[in-house]
C-alpha positions as CSV (number, residue, x, y, z in Angstrom):
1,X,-25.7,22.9,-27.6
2,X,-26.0,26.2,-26.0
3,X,-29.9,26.9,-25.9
4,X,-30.8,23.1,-25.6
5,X,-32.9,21.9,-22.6
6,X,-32.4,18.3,-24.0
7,X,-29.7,16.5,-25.0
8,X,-29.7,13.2,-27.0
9,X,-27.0,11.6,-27.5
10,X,-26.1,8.3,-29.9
11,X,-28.8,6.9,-27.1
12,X,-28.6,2.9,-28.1
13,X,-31.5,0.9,-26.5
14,X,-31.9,-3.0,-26.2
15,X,-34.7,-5.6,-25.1
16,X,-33.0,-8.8,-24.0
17,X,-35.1,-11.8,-24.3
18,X,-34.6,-15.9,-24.6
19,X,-34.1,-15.5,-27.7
20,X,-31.7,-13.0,-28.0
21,X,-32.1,-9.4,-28.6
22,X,-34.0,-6.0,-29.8
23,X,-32.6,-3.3,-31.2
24,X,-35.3,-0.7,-30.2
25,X,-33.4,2.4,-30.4
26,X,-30.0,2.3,-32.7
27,X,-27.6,5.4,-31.6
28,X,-30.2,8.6,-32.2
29,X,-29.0,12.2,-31.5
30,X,-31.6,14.6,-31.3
31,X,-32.0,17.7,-29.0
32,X,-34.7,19.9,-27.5
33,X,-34.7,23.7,-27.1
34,X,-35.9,25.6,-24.9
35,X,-39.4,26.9,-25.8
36,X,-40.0,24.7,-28.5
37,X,-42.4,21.6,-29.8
38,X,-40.4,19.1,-31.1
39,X,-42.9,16.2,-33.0
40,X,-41.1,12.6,-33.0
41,X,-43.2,10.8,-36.0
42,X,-42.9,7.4,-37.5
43,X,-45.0,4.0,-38.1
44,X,-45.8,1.8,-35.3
45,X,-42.1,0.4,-33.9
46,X,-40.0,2.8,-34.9
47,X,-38.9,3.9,-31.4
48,X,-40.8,6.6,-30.8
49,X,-42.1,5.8,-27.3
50,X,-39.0,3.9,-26.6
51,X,-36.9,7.0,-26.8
52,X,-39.3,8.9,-24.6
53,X,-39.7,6.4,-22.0
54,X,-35.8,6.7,-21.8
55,X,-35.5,9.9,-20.9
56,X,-37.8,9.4,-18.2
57,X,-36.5,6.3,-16.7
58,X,-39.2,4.3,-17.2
59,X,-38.2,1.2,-19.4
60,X,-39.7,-1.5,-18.3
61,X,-38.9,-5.9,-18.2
62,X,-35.8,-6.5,-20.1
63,X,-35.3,-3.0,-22.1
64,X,-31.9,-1.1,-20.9
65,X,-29.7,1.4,-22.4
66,X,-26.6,-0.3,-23.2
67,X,-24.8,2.9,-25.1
68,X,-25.6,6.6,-25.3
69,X,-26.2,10.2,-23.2
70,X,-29.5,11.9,-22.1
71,X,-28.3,15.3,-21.0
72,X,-30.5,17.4,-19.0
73,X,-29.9,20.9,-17.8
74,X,-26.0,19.9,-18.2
75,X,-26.8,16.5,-16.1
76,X,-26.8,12.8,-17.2
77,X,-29.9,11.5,-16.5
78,X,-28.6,7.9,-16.8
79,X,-26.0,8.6,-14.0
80,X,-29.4,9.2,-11.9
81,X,-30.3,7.0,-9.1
82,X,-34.2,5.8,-9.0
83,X,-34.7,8.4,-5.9
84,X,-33.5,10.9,-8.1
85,X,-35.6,10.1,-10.9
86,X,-38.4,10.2,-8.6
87,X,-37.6,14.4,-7.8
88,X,-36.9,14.9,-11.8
89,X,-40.4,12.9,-12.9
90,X,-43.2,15.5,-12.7
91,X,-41.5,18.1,-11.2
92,X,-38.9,18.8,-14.0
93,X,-40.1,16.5,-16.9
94,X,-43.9,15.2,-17.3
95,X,-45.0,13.0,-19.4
96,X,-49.0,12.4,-21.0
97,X,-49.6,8.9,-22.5
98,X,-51.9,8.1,-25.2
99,X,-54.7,6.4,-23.1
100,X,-55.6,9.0,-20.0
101,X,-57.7,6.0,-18.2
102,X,-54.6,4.0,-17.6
103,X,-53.1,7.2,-16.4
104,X,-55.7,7.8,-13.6
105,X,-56.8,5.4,-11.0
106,X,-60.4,4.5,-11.1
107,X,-61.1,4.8,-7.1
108,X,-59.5,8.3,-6.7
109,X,-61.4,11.4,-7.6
110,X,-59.4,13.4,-10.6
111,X,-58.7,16.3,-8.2
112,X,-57.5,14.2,-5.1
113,X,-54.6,12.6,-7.9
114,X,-53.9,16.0,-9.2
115,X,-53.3,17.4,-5.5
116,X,-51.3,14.4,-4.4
117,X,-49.3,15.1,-7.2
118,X,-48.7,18.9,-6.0
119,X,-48.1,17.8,-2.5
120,X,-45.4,15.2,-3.5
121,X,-43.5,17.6,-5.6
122,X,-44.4,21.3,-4.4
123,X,-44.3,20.9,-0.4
124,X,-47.9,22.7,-0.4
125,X,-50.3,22.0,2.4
126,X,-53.4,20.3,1.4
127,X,-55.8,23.1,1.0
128,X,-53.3,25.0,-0.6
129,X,-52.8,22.6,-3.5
130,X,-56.2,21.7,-3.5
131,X,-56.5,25.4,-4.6
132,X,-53.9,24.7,-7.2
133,X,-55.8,21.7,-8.6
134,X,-58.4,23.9,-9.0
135,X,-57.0,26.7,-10.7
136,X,-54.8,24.2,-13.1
137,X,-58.5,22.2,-14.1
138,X,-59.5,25.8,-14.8
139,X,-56.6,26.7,-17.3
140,X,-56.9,23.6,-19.1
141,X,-60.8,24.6,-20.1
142,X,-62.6,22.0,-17.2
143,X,-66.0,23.7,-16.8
144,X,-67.1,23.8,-13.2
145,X,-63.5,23.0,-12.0
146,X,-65.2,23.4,-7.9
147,X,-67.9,20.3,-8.8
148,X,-65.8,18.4,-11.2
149,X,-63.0,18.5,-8.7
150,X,-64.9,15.8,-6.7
151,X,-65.3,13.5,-9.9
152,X,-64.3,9.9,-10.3
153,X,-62.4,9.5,-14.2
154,X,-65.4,7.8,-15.3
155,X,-67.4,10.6,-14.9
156,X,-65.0,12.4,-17.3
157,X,-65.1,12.3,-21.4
158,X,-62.6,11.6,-23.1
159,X,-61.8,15.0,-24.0
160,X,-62.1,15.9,-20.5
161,X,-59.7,13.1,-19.1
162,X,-56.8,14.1,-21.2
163,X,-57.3,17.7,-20.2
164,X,-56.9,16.6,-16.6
165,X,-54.0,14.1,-17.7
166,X,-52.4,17.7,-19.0
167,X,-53.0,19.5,-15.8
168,X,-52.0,16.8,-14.1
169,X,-48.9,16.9,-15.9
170,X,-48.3,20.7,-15.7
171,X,-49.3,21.1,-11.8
172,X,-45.8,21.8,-10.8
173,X,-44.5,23.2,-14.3
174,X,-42.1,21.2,-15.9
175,X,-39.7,22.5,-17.9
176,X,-40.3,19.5,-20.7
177,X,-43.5,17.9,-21.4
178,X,-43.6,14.6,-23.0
179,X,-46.8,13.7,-24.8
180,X,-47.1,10.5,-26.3
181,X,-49.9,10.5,-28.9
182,X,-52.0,12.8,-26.5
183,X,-55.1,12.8,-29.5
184,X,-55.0,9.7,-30.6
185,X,-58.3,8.0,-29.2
186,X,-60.2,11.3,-29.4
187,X,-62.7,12.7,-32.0
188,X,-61.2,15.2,-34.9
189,X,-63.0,18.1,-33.1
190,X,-61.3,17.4,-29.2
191,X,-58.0,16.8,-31.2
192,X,-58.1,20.1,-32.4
193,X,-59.0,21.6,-29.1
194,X,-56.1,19.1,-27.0
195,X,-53.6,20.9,-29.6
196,X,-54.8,24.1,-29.5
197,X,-54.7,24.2,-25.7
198,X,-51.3,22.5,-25.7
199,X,-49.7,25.4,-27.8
200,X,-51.6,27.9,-25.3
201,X,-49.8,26.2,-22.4
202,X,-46.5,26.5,-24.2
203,X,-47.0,30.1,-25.2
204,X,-47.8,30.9,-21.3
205,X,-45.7,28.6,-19.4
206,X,-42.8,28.9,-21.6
207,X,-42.5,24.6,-21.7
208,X,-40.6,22.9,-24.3
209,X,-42.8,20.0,-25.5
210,X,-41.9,16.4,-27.1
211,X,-45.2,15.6,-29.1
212,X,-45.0,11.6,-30.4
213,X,-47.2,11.5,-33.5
214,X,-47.5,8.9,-36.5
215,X,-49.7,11.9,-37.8
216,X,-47.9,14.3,-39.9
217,X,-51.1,16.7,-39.8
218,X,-50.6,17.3,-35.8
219,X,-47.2,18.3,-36.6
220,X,-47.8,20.8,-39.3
221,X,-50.5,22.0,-36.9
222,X,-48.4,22.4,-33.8
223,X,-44.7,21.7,-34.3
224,X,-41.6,24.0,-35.2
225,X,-39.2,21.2,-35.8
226,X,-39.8,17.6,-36.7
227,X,-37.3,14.2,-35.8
228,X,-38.5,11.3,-38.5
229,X,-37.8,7.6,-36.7
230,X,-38.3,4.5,-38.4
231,X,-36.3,0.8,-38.1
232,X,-34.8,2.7,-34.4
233,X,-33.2,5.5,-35.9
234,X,-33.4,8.9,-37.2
235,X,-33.8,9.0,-41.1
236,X,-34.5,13.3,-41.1
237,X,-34.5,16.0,-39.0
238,X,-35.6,19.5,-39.7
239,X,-37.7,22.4,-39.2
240,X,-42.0,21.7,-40.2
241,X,-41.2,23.9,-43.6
242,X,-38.2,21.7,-44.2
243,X,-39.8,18.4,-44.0
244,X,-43.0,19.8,-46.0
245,X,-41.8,21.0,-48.4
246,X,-37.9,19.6,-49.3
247,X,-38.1,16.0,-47.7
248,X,-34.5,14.7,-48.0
249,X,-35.5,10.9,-46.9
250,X,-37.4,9.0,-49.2
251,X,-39.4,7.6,-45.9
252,X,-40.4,11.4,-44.7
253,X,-42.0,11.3,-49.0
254,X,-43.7,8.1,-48.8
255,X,-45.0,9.4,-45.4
256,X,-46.5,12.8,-47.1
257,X,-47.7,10.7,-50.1
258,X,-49.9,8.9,-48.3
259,X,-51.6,11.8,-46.4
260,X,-54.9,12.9,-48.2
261,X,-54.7,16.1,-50.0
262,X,-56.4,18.8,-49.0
263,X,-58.8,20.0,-51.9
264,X,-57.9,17.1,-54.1
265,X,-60.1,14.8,-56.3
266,X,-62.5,12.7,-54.2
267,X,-61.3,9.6,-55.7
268,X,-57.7,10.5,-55.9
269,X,-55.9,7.4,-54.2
270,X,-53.4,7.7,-51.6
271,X,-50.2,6.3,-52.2
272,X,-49.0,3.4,-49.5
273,X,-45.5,2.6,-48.6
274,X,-45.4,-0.7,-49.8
275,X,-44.0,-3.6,-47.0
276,X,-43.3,-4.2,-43.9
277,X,-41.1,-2.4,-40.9
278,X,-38.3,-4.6,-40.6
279,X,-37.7,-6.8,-37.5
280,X,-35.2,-5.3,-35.2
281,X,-34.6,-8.9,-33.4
282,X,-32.6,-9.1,-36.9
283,X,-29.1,-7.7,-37.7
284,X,-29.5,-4.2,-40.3
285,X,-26.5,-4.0,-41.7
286,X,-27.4,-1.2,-44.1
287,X,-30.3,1.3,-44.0
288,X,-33.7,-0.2,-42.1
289,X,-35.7,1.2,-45.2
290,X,-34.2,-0.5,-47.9
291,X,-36.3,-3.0,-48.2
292,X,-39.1,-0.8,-48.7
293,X,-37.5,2.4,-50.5
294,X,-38.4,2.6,-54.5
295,X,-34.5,3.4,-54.7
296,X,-32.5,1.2,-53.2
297,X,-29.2,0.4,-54.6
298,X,-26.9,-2.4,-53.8
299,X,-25.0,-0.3,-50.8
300,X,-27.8,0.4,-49.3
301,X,-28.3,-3.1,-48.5
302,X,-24.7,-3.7,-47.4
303,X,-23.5,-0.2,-45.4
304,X,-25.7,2.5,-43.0
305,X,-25.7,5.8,-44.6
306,X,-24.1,8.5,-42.8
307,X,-26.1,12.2,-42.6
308,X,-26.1,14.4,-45.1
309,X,-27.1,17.9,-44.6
310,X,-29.3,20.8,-46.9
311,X,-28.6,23.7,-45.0
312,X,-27.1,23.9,-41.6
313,X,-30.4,22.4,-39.4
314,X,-31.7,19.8,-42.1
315,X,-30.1,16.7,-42.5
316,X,-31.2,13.0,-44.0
317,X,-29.5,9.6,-43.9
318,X,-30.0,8.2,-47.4
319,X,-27.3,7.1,-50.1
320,X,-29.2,9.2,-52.8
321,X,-28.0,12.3,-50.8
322,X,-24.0,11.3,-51.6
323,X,-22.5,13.7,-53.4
324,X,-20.2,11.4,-55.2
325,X,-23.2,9.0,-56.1
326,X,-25.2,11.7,-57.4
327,X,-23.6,14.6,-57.5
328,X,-25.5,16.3,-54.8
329,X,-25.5,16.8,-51.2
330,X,-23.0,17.3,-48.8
331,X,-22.0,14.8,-46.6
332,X,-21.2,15.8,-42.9
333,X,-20.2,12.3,-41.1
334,X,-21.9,12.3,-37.0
């Protein structure tokens, strides 16, 4: 795609194991545009992080991709070699996980990790990326950058140490930023400020961001287009509007129904999806939600949907969107 940093293509990936395997990731295309936040949401084991930690290189144990592209600036980032990696991680693509302690070492002062981090990618002298460090814990909101510069993480809120997770991870500015539920063990009032900031740093830095979410209010609050993932695979993709207001997938809907409404009754009850994700360790032969889905037919059970698409950009892969089941959609085969 012509104005795509980010490429996606029918990515496949598996955990091997004694006793067999996992299907974490089940042939997903997605892409990323230049400029743009892209959320990834879904429940707990849906392959959010999976995904993510695949385009940086970084599964872990027994995970490998066994089918699939991740196209970068024209380049397969699967044909990379681990010294390769090591040039593209940080420099070109950065990535902020969910817990910022596990992300900085205890026994090294915040600013000495952000320099070293300069000094490995950028080629800068010490004092000059020291300066950087500086000026980088200043344009994330770090009061006193000069004082705190010197601090150990501990010394840091929480707030504070994913600010400096986020400087960290824009020091040599990326062209993508990965963040992997960047809010999620902060207080309402931080979350609103990490998002706020991290839409500042896209306005001025011109980074496309990958925002991981199982919360559906960051994405209205920060997103432009939103990938839903659930059982390993895309069920929709579309723009915030899209998925607001005309879900296709009757996941994306139970998802909405079971956010509290803004200005409604104080004892209206949310609405649950009912059951449990299904175990990837098994074989899916039709669609991973049909188990769960208040609609489910028979061939649901017994055949994948394809996509089906409303409009050029929006698409869903549900049986109820087959035009000769019931007599709407239109079905574009991937």
């Amino acid at each position: 795609m012509k104005d795509s940093l980010l490429e996606v293509k029918d990515l496949e990936v598996t955990f091997f194991n004694r006793n067999g395997k996992v299907r974490a990731v089940r042939g997903i295309n997605f892409d990323v545009k230049k400029g743009e936040i892209l959320g990834i949401v879904g429940e707990s084991g849906s392959g959010k992080t999976v995904t993510n930690l695949s385009i940086m290189g970084l599964l872990k144990g027994t995970g490998k991709v066994t089918k699939g592209q991740i196209i970068y600036k024209g380049e397969n980032l699967l044909n990379k070699s681990e010294k390769e990696m090591l040039k593209i991680r940080g420099n070109d693509i950065a990535m902020i996980f969910q817990d910022p302690m596990t992300s900085l070492n205890p026994v090294f002062t915040v600013g000495n990790q952000i320099t070293d981090v300069i000094m490995r990618h950028q080629k800068l002298s010490r004092k000059e990326a020291k300066k950087k460090t500086i000026e980088m814990l200043k344009m994330v909101g770090i009061p006193s950058a000069e004082e705190r510069y010197n601090n150990y993480p501990h010394e840091f809120s929480g707030g504070m140490r994913q600010r400096a997770i986020i400087a960290m991870a824009l020091s040599c500015k990326p062209d993508l930023l990965i963040a992997d539920e960047p809010t999620t063990a902060l207080d309402v009032t931080i979350q609103a400020q990490i998002l706020e900031l991290l839409k500042e740093l896209k306005e001025k830095l011109n980074t496309s961001i990958i925002l991981i979410t199982h919360d559906l209010g960051v994405v209205a609050n920060i997103c432009s287009r939103v990938v839903v993932m659930y059982g390993g695979m895309i069920m929709e993709e579309g723009s915030v509007e899209d998925i607001f207001y005309t879900p296709l997938h009757p996941y994306t809907k139970g998802l909405l129904q079971s956010l509290p409404k803004t200005g409604g009754k104080m004892k209206e009850r949310l609405i649950p999806i009912k059951g449990n994700p299904p175990n990837l360790a098994n074989e899916i032969k039709g669609c991973p939600f049909a188990d769960r889905c208040p609609y489910t037919m028979d061939i649901c059970r017994e055949k994948q949907p394809k996509y089906y698409y409303d409009g050029e950009n929006h698409r869903g892969m549900c049986w109820l969107l087959d035009k000769s089941i019931n007599g709407k959609g239109e079905n574009h085969e991937e």
